[in-house]
MISEMAR-235846 format. One line per field, with one value per residue: residue number from 1; x, y, z of N, C-alpha, C, O in turn. Coordinates in Angstrom, 1 decimal. Layout:
N
fidren: (NUM,...)
n.px: (X,...)
n.py: (Y,...)
n.pz: (Z,...)
ca.px: (X,...)
ca.py: (Y,...)
ca.pz: (Z,...)
c.px: (X,...)
c.py: (Y,...)
c.pz: (Z,...)
o.px: (X,...)
o.py: (Y,...)
o.pz: (Z,...)
! end
This chain:
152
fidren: (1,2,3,4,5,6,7,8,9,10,11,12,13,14,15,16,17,18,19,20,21,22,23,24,25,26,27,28,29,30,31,32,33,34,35,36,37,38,39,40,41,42,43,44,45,46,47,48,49,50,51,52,53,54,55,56,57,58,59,60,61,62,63,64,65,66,67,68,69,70,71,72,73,74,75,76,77,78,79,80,81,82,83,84,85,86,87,88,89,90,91,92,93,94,95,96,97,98,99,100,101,102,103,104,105,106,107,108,109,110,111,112,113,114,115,116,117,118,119,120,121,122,123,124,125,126,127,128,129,130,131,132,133,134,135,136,137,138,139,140,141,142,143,144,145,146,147,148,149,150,151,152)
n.px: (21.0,18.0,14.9,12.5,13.8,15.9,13.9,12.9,14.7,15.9,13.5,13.6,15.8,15.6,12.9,14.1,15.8,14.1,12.6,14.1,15.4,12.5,12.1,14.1,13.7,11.3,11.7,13.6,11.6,9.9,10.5,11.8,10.1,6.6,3.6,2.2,1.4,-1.4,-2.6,-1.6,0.5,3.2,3.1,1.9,-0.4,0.8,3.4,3.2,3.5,5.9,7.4,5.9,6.2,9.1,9.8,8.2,9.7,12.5,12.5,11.7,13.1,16.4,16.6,15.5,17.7,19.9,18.9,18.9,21.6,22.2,21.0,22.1,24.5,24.5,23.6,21.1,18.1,16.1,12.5,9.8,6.2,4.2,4.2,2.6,3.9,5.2,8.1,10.7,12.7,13.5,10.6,9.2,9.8,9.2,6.5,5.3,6.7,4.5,2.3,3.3,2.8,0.4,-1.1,-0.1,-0.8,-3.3,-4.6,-3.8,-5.0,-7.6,-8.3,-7.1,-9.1,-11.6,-11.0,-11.1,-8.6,-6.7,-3.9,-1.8,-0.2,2.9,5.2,2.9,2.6,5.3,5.2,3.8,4.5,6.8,5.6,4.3,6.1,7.2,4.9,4.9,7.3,7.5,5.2,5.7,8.5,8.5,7.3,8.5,10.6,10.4,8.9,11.1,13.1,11.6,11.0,11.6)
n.py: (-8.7,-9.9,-7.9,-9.0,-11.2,-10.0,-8.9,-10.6,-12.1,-10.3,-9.6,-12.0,-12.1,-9.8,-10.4,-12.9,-11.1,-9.3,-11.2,-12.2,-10.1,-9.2,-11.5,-10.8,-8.1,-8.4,-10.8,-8.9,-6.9,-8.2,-10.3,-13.7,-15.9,-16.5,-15.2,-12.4,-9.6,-7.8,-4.7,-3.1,-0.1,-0.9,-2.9,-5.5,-5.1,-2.2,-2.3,-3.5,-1.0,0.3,-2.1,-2.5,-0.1,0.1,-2.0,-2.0,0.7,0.1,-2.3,-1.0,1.6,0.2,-1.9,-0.4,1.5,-0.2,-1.5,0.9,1.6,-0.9,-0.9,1.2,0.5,-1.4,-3.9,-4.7,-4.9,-2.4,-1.8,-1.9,0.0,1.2,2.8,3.3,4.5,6.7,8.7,9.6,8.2,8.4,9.5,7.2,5.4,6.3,6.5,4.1,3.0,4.6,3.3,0.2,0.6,1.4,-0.5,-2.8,-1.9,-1.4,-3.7,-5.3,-4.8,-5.0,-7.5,-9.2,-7.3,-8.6,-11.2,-11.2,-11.4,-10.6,-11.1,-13.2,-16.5,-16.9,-17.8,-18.5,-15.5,-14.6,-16.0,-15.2,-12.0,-12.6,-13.7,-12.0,-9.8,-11.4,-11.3,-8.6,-7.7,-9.9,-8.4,-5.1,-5.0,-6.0,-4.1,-1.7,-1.9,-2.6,-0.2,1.5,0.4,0.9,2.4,6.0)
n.pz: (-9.0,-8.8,-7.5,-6.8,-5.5,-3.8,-1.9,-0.7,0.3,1.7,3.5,4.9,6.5,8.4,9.7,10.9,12.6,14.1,15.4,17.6,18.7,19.8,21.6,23.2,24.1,25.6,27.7,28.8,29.7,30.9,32.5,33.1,34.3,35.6,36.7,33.5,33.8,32.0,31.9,33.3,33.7,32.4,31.5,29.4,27.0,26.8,25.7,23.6,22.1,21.9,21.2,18.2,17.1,17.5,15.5,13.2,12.5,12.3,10.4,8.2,7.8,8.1,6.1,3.7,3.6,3.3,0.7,-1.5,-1.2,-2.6,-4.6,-6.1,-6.3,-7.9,-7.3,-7.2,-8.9,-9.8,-9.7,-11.2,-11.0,-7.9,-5.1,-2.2,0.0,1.3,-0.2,0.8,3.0,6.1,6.6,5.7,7.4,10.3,9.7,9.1,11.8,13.1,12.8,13.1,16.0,16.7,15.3,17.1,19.5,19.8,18.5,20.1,22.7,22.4,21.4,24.3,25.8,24.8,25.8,28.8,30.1,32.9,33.4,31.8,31.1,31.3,28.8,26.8,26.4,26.2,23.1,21.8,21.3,19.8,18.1,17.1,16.4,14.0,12.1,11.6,10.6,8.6,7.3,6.8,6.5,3.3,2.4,2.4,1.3,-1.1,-1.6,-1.9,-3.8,-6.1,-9.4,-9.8)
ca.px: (20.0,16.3,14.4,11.8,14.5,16.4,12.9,12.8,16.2,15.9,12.5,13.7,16.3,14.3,11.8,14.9,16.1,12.9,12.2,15.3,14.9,11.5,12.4,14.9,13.2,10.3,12.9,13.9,10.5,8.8,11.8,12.0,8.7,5.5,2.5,2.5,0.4,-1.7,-3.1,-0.6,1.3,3.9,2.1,1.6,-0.8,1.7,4.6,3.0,3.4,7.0,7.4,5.4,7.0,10.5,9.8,8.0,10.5,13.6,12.3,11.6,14.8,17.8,16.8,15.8,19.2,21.2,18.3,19.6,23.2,22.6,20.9,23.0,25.8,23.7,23.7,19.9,17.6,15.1,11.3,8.5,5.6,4.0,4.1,1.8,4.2,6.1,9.5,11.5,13.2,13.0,9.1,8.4,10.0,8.2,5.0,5.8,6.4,3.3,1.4,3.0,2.6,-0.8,-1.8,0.2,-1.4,-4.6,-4.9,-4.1,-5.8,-9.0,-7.8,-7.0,-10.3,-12.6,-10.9,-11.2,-7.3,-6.3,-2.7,-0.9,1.0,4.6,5.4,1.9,3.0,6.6,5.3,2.6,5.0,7.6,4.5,3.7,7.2,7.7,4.3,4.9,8.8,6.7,4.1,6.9,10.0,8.5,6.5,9.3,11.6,9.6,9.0,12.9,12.9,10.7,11.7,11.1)
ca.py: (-9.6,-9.8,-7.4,-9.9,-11.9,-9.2,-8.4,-12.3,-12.6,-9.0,-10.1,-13.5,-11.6,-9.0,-11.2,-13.5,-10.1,-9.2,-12.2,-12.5,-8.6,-9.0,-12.6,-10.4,-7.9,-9.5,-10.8,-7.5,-6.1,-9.3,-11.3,-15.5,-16.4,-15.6,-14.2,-11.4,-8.5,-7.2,-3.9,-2.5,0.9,-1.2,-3.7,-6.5,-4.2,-1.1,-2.9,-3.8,-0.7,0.5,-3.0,-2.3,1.0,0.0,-3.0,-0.8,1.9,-0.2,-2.8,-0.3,2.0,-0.5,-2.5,0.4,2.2,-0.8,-1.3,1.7,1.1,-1.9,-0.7,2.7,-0.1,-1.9,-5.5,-5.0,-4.0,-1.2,-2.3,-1.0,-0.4,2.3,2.6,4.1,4.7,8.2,8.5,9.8,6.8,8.8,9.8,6.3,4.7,7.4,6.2,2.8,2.4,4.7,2.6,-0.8,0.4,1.9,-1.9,-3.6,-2.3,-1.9,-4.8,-6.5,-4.1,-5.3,-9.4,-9.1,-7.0,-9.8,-13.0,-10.7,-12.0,-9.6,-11.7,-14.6,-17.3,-16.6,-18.6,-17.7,-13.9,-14.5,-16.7,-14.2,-11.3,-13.2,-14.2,-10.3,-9.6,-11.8,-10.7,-7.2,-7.5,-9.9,-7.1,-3.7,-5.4,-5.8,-3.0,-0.7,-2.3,-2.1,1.8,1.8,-0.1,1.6,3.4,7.2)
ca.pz: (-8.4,-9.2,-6.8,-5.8,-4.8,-3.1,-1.1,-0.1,1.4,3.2,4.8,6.4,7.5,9.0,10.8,11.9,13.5,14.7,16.4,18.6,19.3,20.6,22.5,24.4,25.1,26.7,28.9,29.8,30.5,32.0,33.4,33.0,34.7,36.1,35.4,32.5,33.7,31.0,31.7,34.1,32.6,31.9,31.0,28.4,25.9,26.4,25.5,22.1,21.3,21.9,20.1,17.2,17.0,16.4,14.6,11.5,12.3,12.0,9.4,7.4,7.9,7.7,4.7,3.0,3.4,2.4,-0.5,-1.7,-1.5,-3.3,-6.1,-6.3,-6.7,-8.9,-7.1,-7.0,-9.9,-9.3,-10.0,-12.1,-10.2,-7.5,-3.8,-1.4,0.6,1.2,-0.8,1.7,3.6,7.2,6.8,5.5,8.4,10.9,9.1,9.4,13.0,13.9,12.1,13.9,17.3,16.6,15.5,18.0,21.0,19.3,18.3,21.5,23.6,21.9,21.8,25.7,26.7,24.5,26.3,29.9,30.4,33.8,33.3,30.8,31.1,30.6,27.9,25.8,26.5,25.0,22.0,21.2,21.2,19.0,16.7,16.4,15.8,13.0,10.8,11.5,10.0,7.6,6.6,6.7,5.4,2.0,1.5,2.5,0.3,-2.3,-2.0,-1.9,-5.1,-7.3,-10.5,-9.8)
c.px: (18.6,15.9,13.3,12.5,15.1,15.4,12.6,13.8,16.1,14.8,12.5,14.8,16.1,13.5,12.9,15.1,15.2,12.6,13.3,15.6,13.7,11.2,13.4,14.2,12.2,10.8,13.4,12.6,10.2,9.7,11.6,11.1,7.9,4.5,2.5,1.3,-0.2,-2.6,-2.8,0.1,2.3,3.9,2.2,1.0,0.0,2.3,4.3,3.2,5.0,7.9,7.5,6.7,8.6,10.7,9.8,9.2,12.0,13.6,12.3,13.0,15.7,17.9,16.4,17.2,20.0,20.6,19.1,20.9,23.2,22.4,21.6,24.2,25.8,23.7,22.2,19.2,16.5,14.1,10.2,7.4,5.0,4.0,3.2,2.5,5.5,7.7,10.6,11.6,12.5,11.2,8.6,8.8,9.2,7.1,4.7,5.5,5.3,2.6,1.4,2.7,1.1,-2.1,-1.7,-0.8,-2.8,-5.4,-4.6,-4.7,-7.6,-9.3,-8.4,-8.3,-11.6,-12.5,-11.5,-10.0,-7.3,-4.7,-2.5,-0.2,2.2,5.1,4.2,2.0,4.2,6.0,4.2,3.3,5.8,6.8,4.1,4.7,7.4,6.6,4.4,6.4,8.0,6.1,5.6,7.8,10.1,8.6,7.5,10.2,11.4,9.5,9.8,13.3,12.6,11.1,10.8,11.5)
c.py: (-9.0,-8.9,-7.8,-10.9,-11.5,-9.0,-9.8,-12.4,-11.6,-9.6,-10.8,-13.0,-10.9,-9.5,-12.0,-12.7,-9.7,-10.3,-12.4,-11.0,-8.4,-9.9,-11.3,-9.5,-7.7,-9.9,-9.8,-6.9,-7.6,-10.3,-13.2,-16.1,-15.7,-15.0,-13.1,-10.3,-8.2,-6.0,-3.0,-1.1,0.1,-2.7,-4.6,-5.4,-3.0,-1.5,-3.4,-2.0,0.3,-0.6,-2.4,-0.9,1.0,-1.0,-2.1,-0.3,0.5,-1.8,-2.0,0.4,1.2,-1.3,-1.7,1.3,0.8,-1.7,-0.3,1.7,0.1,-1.3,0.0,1.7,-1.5,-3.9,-5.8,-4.0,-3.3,-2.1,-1.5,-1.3,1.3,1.6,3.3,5.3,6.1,7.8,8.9,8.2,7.1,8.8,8.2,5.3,4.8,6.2,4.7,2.5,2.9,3.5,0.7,-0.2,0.8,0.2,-3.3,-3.2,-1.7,-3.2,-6.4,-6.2,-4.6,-7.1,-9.5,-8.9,-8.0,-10.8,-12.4,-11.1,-10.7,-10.1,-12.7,-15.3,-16.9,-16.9,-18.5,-16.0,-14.2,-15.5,-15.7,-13.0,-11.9,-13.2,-12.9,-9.8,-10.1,-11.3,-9.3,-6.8,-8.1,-8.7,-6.1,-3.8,-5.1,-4.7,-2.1,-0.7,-1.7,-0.8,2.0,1.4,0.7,2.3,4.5,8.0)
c.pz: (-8.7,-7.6,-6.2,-4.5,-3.3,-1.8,-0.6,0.6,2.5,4.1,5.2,7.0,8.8,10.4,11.6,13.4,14.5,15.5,17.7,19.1,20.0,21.4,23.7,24.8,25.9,27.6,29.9,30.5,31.8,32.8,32.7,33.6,35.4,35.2,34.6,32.8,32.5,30.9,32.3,33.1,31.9,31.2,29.7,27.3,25.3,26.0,24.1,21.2,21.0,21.0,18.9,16.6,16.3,15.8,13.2,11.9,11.6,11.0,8.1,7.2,7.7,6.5,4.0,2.8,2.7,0.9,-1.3,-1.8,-2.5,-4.6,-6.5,-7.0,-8.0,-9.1,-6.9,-8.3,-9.5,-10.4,-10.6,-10.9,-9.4,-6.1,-3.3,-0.6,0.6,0.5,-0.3,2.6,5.6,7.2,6.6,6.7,9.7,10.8,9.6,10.9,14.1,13.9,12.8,15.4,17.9,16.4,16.3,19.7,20.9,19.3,19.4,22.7,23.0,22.1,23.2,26.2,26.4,25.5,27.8,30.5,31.6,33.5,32.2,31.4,30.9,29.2,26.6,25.6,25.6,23.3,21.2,20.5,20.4,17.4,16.1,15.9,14.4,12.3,10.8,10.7,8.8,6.3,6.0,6.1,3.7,1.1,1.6,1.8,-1.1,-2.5,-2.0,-3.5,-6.2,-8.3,-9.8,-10.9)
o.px: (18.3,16.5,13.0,12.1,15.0,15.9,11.6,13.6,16.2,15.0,11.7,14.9,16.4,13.6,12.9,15.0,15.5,12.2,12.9,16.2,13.7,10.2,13.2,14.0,12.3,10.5,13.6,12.6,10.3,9.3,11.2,11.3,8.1,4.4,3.3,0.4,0.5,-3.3,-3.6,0.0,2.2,4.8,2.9,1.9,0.1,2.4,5.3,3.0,5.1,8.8,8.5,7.7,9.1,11.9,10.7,10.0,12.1,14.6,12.9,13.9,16.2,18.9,16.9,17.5,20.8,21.3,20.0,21.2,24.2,23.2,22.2,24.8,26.7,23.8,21.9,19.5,15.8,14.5,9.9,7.5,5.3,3.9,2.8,2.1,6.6,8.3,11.7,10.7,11.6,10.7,7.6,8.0,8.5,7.0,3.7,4.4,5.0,2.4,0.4,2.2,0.7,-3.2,-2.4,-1.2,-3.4,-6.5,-5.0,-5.0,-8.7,-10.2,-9.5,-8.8,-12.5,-13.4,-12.5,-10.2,-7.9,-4.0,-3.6,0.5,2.3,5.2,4.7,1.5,4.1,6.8,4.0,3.1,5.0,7.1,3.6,4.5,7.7,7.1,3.9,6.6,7.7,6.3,6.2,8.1,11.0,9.2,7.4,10.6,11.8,10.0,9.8,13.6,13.4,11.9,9.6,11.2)
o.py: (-7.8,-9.2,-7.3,-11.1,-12.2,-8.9,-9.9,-13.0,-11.8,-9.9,-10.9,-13.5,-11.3,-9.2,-12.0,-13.0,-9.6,-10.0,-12.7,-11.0,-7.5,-9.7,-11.1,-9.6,-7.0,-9.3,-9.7,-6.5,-7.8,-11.0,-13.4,-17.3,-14.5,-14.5,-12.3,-10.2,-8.5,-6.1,-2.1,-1.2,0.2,-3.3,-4.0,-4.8,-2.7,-0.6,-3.7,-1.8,0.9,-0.3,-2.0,-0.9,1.6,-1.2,-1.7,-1.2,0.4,-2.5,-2.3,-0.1,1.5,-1.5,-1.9,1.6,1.0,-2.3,-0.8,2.0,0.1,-1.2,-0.5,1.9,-2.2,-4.6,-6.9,-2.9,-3.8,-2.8,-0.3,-2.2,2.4,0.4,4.2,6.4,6.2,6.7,8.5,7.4,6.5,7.9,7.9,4.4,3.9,5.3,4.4,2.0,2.5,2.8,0.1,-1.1,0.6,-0.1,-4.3,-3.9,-1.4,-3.6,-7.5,-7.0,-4.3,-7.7,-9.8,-9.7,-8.2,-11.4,-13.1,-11.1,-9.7,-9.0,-13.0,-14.9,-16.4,-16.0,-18.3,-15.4,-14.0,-15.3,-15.6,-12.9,-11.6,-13.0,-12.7,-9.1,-9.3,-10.5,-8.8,-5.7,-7.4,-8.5,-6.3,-3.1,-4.5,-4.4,-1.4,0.4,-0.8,-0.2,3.2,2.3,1.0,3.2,4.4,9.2)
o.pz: (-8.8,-6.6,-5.2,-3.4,-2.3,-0.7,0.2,1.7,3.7,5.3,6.1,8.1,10.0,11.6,12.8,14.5,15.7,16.7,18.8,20.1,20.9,22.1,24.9,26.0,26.9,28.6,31.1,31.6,33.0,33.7,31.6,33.4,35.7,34.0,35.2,32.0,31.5,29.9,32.2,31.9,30.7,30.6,28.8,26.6,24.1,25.1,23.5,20.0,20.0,20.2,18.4,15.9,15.3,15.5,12.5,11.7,10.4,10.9,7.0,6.6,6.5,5.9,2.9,1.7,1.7,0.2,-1.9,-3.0,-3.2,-5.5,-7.5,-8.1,-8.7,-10.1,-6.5,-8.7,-8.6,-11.3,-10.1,-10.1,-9.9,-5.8,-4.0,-0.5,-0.1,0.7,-0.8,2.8,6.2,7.8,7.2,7.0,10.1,11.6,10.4,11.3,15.2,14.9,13.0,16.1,19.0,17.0,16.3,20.5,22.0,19.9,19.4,23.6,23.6,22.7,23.5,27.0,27.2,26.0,28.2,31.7,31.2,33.5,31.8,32.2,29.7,28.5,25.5,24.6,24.4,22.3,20.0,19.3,19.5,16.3,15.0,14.9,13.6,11.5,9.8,10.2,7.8,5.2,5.0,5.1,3.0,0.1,0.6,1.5,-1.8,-3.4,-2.1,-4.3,-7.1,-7.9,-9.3,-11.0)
! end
């Protein structure tokens, strides 16, 4: 299989997974209605980043390992090219999920304090978090692939 291709099917996988991992557990933190705290410890902003965290981490990690299997078995072709990204699978995962949970509750800790939100809607809080799920498996999936890929 073509290794563009291979990095197309893994990332809608990915994000499928991701989305239905970060639908549930929104559920677990915040329950089935009501308002959504957002600046509580346990909080709406914090929770982006335990998120984030093992989104990168485990986008990156699981389709790089079975990247690797594939190619090793040679159902995926390795890619010309360079990565940024560390060559170790562990460190680039690491890297990865600082890096989402650093811009998940960054980047809603900055959102949130512009609007002056003290709470959410229910339903704007889960579709938000779903929506961050999926470009963050978006973003990670590829790039991680891809550094899995790479001729070395």
């Amino acid at each position: 299989m073509d290794a563009k291709a291979y990095i197309r099917r893994e990332t809608a996988v990915s994000t499928a997974i991701n989305v239905v991992l970060s639908g549930a557990f929104f559920l677990v933190v915040f329950g089935l209605h009501g308002p959504v705290p957002v600046w509580s410890a346990g909080g709406y902003v914090f929770d982006f980043g335990p998120q984030g965290f093992m989104i990168g981490l485990m986008a990156t990690l699981v389709p790089g390992l079975l990247a690797r299997k594939a190619r090793a078995s040679g159902k995926v072709r390795q890619m010309d090219g360079t990565s940024p990204l560390p060559a170790a699978i562990a460190v680039r995962a690491i890297l990865c999920g600082t890096v989402g949970a650093t811009a998940g509750m960054g980047g809603s800790a900055v959102l949130l304090w512009a609007s002056g939100a003290a709470q959410l809607d229910w339903l704007i809080a889960l579709l938000i978090k779903l929506l961050f799920g999926a470009v963050l498996a978006i973003i990670v999936t590829p790039a991680g692939l891809r550094a899995e890929l790479i001729k070395r």
